[in-house]
N, C-alpha and C positions, 0 to 999 in steps of 0.2 A: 590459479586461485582468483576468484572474484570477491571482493570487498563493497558492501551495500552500505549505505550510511542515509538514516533519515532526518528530514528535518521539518519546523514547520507547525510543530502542536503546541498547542495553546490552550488558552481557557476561555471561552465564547460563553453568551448566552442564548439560550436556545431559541430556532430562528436564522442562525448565524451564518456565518459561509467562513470555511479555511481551505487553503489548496499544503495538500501535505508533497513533499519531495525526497526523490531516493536516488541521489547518486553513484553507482556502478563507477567500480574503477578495476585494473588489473586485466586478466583476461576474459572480461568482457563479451567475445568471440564468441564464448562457450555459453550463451545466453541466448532464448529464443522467447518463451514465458514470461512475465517477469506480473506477478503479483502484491496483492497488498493484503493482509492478514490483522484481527487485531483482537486482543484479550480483554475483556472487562475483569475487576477483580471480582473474586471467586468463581471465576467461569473460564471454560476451554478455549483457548485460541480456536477463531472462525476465519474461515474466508470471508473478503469483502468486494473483493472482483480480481480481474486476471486481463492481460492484454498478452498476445501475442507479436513478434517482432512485428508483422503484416496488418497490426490493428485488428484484429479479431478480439470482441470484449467481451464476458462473461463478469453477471453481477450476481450477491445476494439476494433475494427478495428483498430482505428488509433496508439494502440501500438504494432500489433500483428507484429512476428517477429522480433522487437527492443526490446523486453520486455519480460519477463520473471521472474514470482514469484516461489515462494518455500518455504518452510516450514520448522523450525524442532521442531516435536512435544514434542521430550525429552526436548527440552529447552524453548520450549513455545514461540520461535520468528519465528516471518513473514519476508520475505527478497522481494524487489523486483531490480531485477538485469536489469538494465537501459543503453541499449547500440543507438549508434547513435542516439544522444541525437539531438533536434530540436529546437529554439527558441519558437514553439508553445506549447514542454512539461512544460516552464515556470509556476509553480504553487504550490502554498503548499500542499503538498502532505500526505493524513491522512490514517491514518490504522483505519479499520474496524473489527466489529464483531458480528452477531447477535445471542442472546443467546438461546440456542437452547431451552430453558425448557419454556419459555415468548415471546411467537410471538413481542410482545408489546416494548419490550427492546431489544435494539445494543449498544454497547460502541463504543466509538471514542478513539482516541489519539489526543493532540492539534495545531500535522500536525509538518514536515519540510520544509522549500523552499530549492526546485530547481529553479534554476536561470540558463540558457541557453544561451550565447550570439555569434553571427553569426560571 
């Protein structure tokens, strides 16, 4: 089992810069992807980028350039580095993981809000 836990959201005004953090704990191992997801209210959870163990990054459109994830593997935590921040990044914000040994199984974390105000 891996356990994701985020931290790091806040209320900014727009402009802003926050670095959000996802620390990974347990078996860990089973961890090669490790993304960052995030839901506005009334709307579906989206992707917001994706790193791979080797740093391989995949972004959004809509954060590419403002945005910015990273990794450190020695510590097991995901960072996502959050600049010019927008009233529309407003959302709870979850760390992701799908495990690589079980198509079938991804861990969550229970998300942080960002809150953006103009």
């Amino acid at each position: 089992q891996v356990q994701l836990v985020e931290s790091g959201g806040d209320f900014v005004q727009a402009g802003g810069s926050l670095r959000l953090s996802c620390a990974a704990s347990g078996s860990t191992f089973r961890l090669n992807v490790m993304g960052w997801y995030r839901q506005a209210p009334g709307k579906q959870r989206e992707l917001v980028a994706t790193i791979s163990r080797g740093g391989v990054t995949n972004y959004a459109d809509s954060v590419k350039g403002r945005f910015a994830i990273s990794r450190d593997n020695a510590n097991n935590t995901l960072y996502l580095h959050m600049n010019s921040l927008k009233p529309e990044d407003t959302a709870v914000y979850y760390c992701n993981a799908p495990d690589r040994f079980s198509s079938n199984v991804e861990y969550w974390g229970l998300g942080t809000l960002v809150g953006v105000t103009s």
